[in-house]
C-alpha positions as a Markdown table, in Angstrom:
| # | Residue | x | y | z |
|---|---|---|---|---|
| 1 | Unk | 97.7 | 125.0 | 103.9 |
| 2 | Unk | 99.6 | 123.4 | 101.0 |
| 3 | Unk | 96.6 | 121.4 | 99.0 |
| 4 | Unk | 99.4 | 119.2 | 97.4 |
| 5 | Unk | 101.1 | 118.0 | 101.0 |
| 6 | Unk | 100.4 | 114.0 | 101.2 |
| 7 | Unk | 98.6 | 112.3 | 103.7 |
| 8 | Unk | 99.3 | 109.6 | 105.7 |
| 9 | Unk | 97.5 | 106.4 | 104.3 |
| 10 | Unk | 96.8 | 104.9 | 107.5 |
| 11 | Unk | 96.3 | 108.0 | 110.4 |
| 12 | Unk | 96.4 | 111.0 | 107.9 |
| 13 | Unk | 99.1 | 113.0 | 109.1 |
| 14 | Unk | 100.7 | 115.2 | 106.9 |
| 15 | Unk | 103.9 | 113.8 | 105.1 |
| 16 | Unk | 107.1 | 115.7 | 105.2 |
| 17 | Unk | 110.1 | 113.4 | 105.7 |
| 18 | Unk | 111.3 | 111.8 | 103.0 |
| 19 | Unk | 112.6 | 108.3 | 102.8 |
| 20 | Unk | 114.4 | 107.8 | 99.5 |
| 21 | Unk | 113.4 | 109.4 | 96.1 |
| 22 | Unk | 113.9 | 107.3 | 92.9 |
| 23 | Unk | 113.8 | 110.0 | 90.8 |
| 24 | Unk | 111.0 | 108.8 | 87.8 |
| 25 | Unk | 109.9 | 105.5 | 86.6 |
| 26 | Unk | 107.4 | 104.2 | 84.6 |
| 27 | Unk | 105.1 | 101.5 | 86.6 |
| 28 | Unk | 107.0 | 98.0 | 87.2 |
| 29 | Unk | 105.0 | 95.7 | 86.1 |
| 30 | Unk | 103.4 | 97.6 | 82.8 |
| 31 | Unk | 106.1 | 95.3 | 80.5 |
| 32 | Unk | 105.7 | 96.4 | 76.4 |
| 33 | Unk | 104.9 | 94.6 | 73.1 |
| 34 | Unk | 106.2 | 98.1 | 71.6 |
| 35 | Unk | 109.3 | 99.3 | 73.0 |
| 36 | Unk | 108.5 | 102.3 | 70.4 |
| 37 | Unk | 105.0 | 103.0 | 72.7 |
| 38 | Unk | 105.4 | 106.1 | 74.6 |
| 39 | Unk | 105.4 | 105.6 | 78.4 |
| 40 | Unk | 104.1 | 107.4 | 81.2 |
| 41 | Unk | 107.0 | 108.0 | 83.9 |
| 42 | Unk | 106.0 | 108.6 | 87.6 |
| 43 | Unk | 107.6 | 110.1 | 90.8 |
| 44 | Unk | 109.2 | 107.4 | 92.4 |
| 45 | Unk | 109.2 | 108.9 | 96.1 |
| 46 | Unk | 108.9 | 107.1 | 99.4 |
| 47 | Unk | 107.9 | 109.3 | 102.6 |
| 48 | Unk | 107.7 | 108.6 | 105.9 |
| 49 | Unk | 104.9 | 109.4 | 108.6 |
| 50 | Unk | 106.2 | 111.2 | 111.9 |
| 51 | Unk | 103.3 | 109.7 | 114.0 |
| 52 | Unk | 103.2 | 106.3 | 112.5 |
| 53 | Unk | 106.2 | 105.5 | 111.3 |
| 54 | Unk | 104.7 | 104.1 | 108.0 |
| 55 | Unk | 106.6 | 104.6 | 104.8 |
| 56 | Unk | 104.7 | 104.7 | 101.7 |
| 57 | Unk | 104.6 | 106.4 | 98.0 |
| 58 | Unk | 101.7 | 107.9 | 96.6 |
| 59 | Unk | 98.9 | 106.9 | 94.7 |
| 60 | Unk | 100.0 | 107.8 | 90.7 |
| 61 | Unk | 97.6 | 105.1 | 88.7 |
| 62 | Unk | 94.3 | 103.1 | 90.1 |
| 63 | Unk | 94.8 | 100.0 | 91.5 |
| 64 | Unk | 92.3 | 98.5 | 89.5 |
| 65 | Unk | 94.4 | 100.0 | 86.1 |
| 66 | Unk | 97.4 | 98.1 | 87.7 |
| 67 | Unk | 96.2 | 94.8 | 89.0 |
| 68 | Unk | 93.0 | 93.9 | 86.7 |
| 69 | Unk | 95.3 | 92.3 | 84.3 |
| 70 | Unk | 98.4 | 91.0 | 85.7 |
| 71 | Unk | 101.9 | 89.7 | 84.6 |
| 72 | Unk | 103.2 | 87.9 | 88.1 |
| 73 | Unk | 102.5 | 84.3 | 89.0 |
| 74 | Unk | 103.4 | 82.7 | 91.8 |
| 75 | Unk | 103.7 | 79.3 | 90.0 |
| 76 | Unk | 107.0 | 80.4 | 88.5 |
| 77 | Unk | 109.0 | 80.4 | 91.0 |
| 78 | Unk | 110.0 | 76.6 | 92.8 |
| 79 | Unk | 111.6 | 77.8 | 95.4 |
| 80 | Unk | 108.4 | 80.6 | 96.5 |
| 81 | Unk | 106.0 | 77.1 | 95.6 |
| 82 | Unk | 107.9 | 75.2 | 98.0 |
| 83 | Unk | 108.2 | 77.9 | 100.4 |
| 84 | Unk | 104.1 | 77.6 | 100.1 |
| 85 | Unk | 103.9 | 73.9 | 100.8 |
| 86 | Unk | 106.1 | 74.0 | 104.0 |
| 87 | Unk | 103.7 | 77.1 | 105.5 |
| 88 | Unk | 100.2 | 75.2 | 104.6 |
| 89 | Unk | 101.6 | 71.9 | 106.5 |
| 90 | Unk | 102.6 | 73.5 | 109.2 |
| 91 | Unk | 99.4 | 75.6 | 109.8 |
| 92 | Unk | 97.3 | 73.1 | 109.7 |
| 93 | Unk | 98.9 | 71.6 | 112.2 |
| 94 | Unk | 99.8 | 74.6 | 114.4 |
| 95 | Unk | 96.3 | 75.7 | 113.9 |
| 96 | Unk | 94.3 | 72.9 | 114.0 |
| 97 | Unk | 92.6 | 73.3 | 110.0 |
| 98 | Unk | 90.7 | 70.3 | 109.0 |
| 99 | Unk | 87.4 | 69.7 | 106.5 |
| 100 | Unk | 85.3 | 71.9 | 109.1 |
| 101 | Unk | 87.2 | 75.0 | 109.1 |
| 102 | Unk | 86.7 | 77.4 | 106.4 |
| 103 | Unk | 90.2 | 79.3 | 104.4 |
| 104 | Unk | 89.9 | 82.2 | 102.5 |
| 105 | Unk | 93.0 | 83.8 | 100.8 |
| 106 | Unk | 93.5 | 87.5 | 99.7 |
| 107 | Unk | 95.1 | 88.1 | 96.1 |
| 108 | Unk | 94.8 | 84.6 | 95.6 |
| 109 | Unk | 97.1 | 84.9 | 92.3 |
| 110 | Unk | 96.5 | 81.4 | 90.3 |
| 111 | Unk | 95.8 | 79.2 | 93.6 |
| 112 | Unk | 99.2 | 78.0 | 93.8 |
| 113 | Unk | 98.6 | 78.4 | 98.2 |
| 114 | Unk | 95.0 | 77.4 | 98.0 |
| 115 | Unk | 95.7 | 74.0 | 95.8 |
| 116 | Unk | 97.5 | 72.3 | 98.9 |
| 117 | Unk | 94.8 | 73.0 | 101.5 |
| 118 | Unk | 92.6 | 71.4 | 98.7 |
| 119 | Unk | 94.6 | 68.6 | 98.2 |
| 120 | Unk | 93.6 | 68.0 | 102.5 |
| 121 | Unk | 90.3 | 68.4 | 102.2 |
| 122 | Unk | 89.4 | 71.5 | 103.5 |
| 123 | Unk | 87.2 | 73.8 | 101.8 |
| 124 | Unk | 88.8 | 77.3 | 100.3 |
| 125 | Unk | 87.7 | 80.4 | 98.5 |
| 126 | Unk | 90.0 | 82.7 | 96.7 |
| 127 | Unk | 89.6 | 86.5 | 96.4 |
| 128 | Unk | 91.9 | 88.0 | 93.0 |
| 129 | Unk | 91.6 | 91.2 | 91.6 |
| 130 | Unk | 93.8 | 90.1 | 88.3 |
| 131 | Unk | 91.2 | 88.9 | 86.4 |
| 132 | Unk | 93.3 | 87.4 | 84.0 |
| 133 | Unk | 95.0 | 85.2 | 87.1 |
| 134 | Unk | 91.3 | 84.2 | 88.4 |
| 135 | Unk | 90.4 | 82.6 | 84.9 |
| 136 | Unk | 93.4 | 80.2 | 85.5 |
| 137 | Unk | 92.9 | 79.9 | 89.0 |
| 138 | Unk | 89.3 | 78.6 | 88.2 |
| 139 | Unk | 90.6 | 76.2 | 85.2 |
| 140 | Unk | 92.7 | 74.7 | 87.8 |
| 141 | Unk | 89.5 | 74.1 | 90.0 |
| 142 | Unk | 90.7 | 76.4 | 92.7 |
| 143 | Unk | 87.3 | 78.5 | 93.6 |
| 144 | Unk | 88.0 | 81.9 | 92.9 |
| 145 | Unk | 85.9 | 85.2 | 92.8 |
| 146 | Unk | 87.4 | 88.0 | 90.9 |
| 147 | Unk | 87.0 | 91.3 | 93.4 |
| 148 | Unk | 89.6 | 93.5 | 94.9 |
| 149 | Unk | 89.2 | 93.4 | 98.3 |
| 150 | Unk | 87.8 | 95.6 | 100.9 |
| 151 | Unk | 85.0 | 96.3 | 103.1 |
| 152 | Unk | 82.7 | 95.9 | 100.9 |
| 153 | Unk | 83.4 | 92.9 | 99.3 |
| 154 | Unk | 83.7 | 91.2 | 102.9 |
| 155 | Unk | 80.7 | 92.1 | 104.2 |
| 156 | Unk | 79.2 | 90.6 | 100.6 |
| 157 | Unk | 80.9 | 87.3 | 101.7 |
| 158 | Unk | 79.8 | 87.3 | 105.4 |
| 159 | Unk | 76.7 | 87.7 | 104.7 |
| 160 | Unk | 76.9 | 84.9 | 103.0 |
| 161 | Unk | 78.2 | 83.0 | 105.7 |
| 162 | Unk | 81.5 | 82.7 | 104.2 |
| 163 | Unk | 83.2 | 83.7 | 106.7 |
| 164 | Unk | 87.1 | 82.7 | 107.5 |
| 165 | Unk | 88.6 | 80.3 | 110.0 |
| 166 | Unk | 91.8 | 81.0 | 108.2 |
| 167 | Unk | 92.0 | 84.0 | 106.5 |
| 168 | Unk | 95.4 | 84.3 | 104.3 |
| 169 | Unk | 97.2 | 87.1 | 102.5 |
| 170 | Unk | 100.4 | 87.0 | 100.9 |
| 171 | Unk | 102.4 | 89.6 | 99.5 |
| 172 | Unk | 99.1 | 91.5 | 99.4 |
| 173 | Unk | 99.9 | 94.0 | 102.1 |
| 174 | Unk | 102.1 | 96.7 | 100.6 |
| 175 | Unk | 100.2 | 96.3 | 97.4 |
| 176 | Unk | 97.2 | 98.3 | 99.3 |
| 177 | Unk | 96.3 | 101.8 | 98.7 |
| 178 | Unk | 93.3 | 102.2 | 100.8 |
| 179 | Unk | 94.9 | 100.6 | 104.4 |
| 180 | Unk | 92.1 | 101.5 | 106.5 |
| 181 | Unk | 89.3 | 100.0 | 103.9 |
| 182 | Unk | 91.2 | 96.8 | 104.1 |
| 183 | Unk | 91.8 | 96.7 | 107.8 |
| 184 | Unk | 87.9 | 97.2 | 108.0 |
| 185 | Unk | 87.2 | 94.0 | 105.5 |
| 186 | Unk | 89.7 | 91.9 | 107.3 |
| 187 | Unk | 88.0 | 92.6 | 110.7 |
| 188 | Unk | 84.5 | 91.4 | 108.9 |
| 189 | Unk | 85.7 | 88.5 | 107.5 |
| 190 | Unk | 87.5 | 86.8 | 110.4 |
| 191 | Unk | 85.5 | 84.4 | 111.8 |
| 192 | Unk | 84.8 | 85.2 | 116.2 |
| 193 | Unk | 87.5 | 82.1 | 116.8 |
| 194 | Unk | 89.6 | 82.3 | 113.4 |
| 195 | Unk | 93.0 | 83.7 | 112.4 |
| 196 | Unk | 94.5 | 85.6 | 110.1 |
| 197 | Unk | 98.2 | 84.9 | 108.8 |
| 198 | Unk | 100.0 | 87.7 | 106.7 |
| 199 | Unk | 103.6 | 87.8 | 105.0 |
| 200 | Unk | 105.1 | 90.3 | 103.0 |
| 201 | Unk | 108.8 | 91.2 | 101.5 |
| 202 | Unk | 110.0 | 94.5 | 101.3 |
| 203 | Unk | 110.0 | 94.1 | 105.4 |
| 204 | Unk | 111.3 | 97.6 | 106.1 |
| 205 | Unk | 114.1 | 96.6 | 109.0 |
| 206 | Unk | 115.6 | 94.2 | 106.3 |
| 207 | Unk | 114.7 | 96.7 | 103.2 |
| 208 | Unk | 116.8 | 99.1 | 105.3 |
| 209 | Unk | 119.8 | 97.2 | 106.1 |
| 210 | Unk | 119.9 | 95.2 | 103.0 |
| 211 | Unk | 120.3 | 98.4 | 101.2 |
| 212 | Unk | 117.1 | 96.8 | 99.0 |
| 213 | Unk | 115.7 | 100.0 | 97.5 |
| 214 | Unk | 114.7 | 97.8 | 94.2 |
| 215 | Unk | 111.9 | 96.4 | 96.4 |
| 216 | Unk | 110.2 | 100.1 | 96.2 |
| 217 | Unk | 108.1 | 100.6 | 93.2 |
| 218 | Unk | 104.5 | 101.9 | 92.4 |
| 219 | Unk | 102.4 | 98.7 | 92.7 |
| 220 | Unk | 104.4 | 98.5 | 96.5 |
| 221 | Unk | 102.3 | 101.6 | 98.0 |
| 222 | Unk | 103.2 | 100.9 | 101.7 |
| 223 | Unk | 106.6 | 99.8 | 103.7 |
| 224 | Unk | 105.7 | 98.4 | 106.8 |
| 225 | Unk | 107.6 | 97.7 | 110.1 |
| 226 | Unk | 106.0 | 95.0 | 113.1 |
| 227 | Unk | 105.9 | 98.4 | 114.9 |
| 228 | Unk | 103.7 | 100.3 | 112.8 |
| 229 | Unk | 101.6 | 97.1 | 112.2 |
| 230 | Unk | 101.1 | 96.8 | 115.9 |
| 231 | Unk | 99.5 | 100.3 | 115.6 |
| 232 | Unk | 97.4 | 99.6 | 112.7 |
| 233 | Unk | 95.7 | 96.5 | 113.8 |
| 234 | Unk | 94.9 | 97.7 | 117.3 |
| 235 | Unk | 93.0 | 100.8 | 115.8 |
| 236 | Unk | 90.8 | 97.9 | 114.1 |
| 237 | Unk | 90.3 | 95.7 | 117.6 |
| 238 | Unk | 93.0 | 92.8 | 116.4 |
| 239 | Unk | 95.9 | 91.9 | 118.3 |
| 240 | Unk | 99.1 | 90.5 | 116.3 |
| 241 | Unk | 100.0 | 87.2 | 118.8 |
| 242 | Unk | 103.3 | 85.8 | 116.9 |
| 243 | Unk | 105.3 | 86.9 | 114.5 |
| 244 | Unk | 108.2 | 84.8 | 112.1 |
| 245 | Unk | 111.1 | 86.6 | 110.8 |
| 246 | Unk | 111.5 | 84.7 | 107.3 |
| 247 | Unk | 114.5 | 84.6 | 104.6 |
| 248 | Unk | 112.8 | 84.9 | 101.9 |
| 249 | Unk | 112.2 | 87.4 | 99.1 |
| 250 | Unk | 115.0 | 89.0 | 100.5 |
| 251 | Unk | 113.4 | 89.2 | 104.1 |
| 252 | Unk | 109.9 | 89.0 | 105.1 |
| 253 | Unk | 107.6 | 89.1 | 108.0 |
| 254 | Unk | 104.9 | 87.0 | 108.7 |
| 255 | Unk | 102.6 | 87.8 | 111.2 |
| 256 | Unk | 99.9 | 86.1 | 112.9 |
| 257 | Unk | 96.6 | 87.9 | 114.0 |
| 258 | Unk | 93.4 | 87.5 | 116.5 |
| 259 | Unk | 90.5 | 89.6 | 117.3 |
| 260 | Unk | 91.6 | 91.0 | 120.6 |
| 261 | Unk | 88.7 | 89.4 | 122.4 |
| 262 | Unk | 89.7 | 86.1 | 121.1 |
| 263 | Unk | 91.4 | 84.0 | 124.4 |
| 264 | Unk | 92.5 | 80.8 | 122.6 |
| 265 | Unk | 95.8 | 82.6 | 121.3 |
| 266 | Unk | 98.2 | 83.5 | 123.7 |
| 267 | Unk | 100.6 | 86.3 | 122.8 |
| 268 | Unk | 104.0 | 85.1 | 121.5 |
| 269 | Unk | 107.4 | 86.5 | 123.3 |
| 270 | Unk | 108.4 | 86.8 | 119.5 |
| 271 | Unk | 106.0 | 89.7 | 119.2 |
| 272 | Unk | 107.7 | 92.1 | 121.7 |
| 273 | Unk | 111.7 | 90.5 | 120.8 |
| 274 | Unk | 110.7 | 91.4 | 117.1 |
| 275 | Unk | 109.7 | 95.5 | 118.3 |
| 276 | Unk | 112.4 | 96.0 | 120.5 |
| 277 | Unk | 114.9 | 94.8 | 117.5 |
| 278 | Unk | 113.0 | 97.4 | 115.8 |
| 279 | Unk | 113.2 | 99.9 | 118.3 |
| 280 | Unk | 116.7 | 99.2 | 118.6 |
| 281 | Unk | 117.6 | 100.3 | 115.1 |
| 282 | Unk | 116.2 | 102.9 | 115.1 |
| 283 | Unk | 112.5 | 102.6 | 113.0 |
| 284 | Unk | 110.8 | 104.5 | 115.6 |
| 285 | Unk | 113.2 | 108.0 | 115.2 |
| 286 | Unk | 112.4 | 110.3 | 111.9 |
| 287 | Unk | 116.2 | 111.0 | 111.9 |
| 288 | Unk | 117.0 | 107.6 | 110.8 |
| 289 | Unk | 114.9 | 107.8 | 107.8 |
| 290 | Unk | 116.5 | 110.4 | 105.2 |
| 291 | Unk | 120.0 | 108.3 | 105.9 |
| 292 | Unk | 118.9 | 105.7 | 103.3 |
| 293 | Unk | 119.1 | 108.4 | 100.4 |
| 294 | Unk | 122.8 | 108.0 | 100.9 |
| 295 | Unk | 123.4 | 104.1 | 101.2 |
| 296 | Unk | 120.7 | 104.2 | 97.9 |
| 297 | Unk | 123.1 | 106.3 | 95.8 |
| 298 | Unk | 126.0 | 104.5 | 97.2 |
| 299 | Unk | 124.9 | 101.3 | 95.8 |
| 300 | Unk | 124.0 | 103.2 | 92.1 |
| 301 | Unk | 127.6 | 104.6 | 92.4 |
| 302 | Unk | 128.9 | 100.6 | 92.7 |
| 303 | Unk | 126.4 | 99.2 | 90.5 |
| 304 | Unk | 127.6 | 101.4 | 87.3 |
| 305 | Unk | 131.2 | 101.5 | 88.3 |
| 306 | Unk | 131.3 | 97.4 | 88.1 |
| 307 | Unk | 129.3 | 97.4 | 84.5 |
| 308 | Unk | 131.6 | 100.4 | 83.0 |
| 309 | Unk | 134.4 | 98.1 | 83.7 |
| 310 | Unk | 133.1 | 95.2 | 82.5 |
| 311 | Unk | 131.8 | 96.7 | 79.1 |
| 312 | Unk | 135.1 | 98.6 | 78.8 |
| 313 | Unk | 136.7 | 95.2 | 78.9 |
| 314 | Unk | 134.6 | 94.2 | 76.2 |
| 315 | Unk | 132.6 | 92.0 | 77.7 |
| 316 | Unk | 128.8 | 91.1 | 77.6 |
| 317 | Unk | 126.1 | 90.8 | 80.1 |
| 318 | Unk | 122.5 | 89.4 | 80.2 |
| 319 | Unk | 120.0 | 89.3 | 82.4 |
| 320 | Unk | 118.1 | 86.3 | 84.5 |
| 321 | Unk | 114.4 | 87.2 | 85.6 |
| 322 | Unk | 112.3 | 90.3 | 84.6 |
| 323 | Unk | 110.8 | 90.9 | 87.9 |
| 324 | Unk | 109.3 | 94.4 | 89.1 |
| 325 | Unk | 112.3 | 95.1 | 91.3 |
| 326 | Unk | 114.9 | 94.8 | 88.3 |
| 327 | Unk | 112.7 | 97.4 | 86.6 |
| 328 | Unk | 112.9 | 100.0 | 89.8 |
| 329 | Unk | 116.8 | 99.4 | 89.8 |
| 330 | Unk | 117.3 | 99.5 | 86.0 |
| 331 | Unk | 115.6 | 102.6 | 85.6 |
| 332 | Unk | 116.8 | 104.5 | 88.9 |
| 333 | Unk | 120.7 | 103.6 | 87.5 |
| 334 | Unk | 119.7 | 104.4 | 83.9 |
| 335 | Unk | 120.7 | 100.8 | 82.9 |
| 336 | Unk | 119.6 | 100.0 | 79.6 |
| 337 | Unk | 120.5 | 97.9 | 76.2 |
| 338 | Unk | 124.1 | 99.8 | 76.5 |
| 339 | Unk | 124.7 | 97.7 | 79.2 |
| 340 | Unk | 122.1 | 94.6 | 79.3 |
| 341 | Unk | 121.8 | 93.4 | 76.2 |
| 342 | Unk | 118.2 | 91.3 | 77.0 |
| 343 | Unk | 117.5 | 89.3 | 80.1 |
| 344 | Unk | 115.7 | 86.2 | 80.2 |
| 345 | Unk | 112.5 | 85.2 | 82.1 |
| 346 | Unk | 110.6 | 81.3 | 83.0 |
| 347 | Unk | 107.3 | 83.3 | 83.2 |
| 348 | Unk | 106.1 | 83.1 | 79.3 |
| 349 | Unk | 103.4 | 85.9 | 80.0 |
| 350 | Unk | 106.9 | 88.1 | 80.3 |
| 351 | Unk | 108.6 | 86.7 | 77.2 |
| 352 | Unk | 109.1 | 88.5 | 73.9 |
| 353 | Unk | 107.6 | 91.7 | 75.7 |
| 354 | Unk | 110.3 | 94.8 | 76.7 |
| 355 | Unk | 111.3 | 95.6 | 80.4 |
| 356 | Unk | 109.2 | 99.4 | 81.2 |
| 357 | Unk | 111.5 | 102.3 | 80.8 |
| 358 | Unk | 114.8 | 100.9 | 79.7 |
| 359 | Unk | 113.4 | 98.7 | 76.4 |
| 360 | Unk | 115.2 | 95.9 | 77.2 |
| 361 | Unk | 114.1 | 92.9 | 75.8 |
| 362 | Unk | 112.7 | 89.3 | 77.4 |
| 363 | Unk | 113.2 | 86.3 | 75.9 |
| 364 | Unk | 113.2 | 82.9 | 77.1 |
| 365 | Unk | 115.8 | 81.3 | 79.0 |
| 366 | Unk | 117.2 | 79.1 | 76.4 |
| 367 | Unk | 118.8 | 82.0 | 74.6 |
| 368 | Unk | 121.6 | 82.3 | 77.3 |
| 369 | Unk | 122.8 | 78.9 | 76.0 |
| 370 | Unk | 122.9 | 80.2 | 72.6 |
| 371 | Unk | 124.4 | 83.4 | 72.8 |
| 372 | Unk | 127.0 | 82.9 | 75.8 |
| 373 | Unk | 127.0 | 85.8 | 77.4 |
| 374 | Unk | 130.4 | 86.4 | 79.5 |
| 375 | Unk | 128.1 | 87.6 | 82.6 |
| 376 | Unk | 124.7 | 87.1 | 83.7 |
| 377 | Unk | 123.5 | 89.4 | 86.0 |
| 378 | Unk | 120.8 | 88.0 | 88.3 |
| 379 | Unk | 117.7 | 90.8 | 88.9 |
| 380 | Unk | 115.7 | 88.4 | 90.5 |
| 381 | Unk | 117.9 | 88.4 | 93.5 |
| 382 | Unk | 115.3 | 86.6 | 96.1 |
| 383 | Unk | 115.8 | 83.4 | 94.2 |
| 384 | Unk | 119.8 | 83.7 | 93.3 |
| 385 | Unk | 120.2 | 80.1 | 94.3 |
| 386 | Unk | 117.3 | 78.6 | 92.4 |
| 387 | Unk | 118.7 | 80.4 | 89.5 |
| 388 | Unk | 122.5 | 79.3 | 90.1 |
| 389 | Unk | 121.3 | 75.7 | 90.4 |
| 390 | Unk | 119.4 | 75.9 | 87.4 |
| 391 | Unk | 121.8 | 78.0 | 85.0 |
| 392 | Unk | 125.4 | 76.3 | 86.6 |
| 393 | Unk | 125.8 | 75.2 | 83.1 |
| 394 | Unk | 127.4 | 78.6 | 82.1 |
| 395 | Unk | 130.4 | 78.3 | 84.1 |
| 396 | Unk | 131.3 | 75.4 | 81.4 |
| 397 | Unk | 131.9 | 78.6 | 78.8 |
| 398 | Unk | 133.7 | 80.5 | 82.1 |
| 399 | Unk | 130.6 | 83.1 | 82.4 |
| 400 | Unk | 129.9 | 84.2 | 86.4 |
| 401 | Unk | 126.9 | 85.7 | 87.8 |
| 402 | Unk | 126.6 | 89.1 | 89.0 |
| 403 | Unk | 124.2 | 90.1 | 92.2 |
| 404 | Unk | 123.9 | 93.9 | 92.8 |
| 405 | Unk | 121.9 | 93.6 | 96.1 |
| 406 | Unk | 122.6 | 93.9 | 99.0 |
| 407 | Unk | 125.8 | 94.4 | 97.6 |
| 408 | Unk | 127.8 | 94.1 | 94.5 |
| 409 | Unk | 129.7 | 90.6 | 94.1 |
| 410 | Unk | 130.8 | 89.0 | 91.2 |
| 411 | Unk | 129.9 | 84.5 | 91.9 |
C-alpha cells in the first residue's frame, strides 16, 4: 500500500478523488514585514472522501504554528459584529439563556460574541488558541483561557464544573485538523440539557455553486456539507435538531445540536429540507466532485482576461481588504503588483505588512483617497456592501469596483 495515500480526517478512508487542486501557495494568513523573506509554498489540494463525503486538504504546518499568533479579528468587520448581535438576541430568547445558564465559546477571537451575552448578565468563558487575541480579549474583561481545544482541554473544564448550557463555535469548524478529537471535547463539554450552536462559511453546497474556490486555503482543513455533519455527530451520540441556511460570508450554515438522549429539542423539518437539497445536487455522488476543477479554471480564465484589459487600457487597480481568501485567489491566478498595485485593509495588525506569495503591499484605507485609483477591486467579497457604503466616495473621481466572485462584474 502507498504510505503517502491520505486519510480521511473524520472515518479514515483512503483519499482518491480529488476536488479541486490550487496548485501551490504559501499559508493565507502568514502576511510579511519582508516581502524579500523567502516563503514556504504548499500544495494547495482539496480531496474528497468516497464514504463520507467530506472534502478536506491536508495537514502541511501545525495548527498551533498557524493559530498561536493570529492576524484576524472579528471586531473589524460591522457588518460580521452586527451579524453577532442579532444571533446572541435571538438565542437567548429561543433558548431560554439567562444569569443561571452557563456559555462557553470555541475560538473565542477577541470576545466580540461573548461581550453581548455579558452585557445580559449571563456568565461566559472563552476558549482561544491565538494567544495574541486572548490578551485583548481579557483587557476587554471578556474571561478567556488561552487553549486549543479538544478532548483534553474539555475534560480539564468539566471537571471543573464548567460545563456548557450553551456551548458556541464560530467559524471554528473547518479550521480543525483533528475532527474526531474535537467531536470527543464537544460531547464532554455539553452540559446533559444544553446546546451547542455552530456556523461556518465555506458551506460546501454554496462553495460549489458560488464557484468560491478563494474560501479554500490551508488554515480551512475541512469543507463540510449538513450531510456529512449529520454523519459526524451521530458517530459521537449528538443529534443536529435545526439547521439555518445564512447569507453571510458568502453562505453559511448554522446548525444546532443536542445529545441524542436530550427530549426537550424536537427535531426541525429544516434538518431533513436542508439534506434532501443536498442530496439533490448532487453532494452525495463522487462524480460530481472533480467537475469543480473546471468552473475553478473557468473563473481564473475571466478573472485575468478582465485585468489584461483593464491594464492594457492603462488603467490602475487597488485592492479593498487583505483577507485570507484574496491570498488563495491572488496566488492561484498569479496576481501580483503587475496588476494590484497595493490593497488596503481597516484591520491595522494587517497594515504596512505584504500579502503571502504575491508581495503586495497593505496600507491603510486612506491611501485610496490619495492616490485615486481608476478601480478598486474588492477581495473581501463577503462584505462588498459594507465596503461600497463605506468607499462610495470614489465614484466622485469615476472609479468602479470590481467583484471577481461568484462571478466577474464591474459595479
Amino acid at each position: 500500500m502507498d504510505e503517502n495515500i491520505m486519510k480521511c480526517r473524520f472515518c479514515n478512508n483512503e483519499l482518491k478523488t480529488s476536488f479541486v487542486d490550487l496548485g501551490k501557495s504559501p499559508m493565507a494568513n502568514s502576511y510579511l514585514k519582508d516581502k524579500n523573506k523567502m516563503e514556504p509554498f504548499y500544495p494547495l489540494k482539496t480531496y474528497v472522501c468516497s464514504n463520507c463525503f467530506l472534502v478536506q486538504l491536508e495537514e502541511f504546518e501545525n495548527p498551533k504554528q498557524i493559530f498561536s499568533d493570529y492576524a484576524y479579528f472579528s471586531s473589524y468587520s460591522t457588518t460580521w459584529v452586527e451579524h453577532i448581535r442579532e444571533y446572541v438576541d435571538e438565542v437567548i430568547k429561543k433558548m431560554k439563556i439567562d444569569e443561571k445558564k452557563q456559555v462557553i465559546e470555541i475560538a473565542s477571537n477577541d470576545g466580540y460574541l461573548l461581550q453581548f451575552f455579558k452585557k445580559n448578565n449571563i456568565p461566559i468563558l472563552g476558549i482561544e488558541p491565538a494567544s495574541n487575541i486572548a490578551k485583548i480579549a481579557n483587557e476587554k474583561g471578556i474571561k478567556t483561557i488561552n487553549e486549543f481545544f479538544g478532548e483534553e482541554t474539555a475534560k480539564k473544564l468539566a471537571e471543573e464544573g464548567q460545563k456548557a448550557d450553551l456551548l458556541i463555535g464560530f467559524n471554528v469548524l473547518p479550521h480543525v485538523p483533528n475532527l474526531n478529537d474535537f467531536m470527543k471535547g464537544l460531547k464532554i463539554l455539553l452540559s446533559d440539557k444544553g446546546i451547542i450552536t455552530i456556523q461556518f462559511s465555506a458551506y460546501l453546497l454554496q462553495l460549489i455553486q458560488q464557484n468560491e474556490f478563494d474560501v479554500i486555503y490551508h488554515e480551512h482543513f475541512s469543507y463540510f456539507s449538513l450531510f456529512t455533519l449529520q454523519k459526524i455527530f451521530t458517530k459521537y451520540n449528538m443529534t443536529i435538531f435545526d439547521v439555518q441556511e445564512i447569507p453571510i460570508h458568502g453562505g453559511s450554515l448554522r446548525i444546532f445540536i443536542k445529545h441524542e438522549n436530550n427530549i426537550n429539542f424536537e427535531i426541525s423539518d429544516n434538518v431533513e429540507k436542508q439534506i434532501s437539497k443536498e442530496i439533490k445536487f448532487g453532494i452525495a455522488e463522487i462524480s460530481k466532485y472533480p467537475q469543480f476543477q473546471k468552473q475553478t479554471e473557468q473563473v481564473k480564465q475571466n478573472i485575468l482576461e478582465l485585468l489584461i484589459k483593464i491594464k492594457k487600457e492603462g488603467k490602475s487597480i487597488a485592492g479593498y481588504g487583505a483577507p485570507a481568501k484574496g491570498n488563495t485567489l491572488l496566488n492561484y491566478c498569479g496576481i501580483g503588483t503587475d496588476f494590484i498595485e497595493y490593497t488596503v485593509d481597516k484591520n491595522p495588525h494587517k497594515q504596512n505588512l505584504y500579502l503571502p506569495g504575491t508581495n503586495i503591499p497593505v496600507y491603510p484605507i486612506d491611501i485610496i483617497f490619495e492616490k485615486k485609483p481608476d478601480y478598486v477591486l474588492i477581495l473581501a467579497w463577503n462584505f462588498k456592501e459594507e465596503i461600497m457604503e463605506q468607499m462610495k466616495q470614489i465614484r466622485a473621481w469615476g472609479a468602479k469596483f470590481i467583484v471577481l466572485i461568484p462571478e466577474v462584474v464591474i459595479l
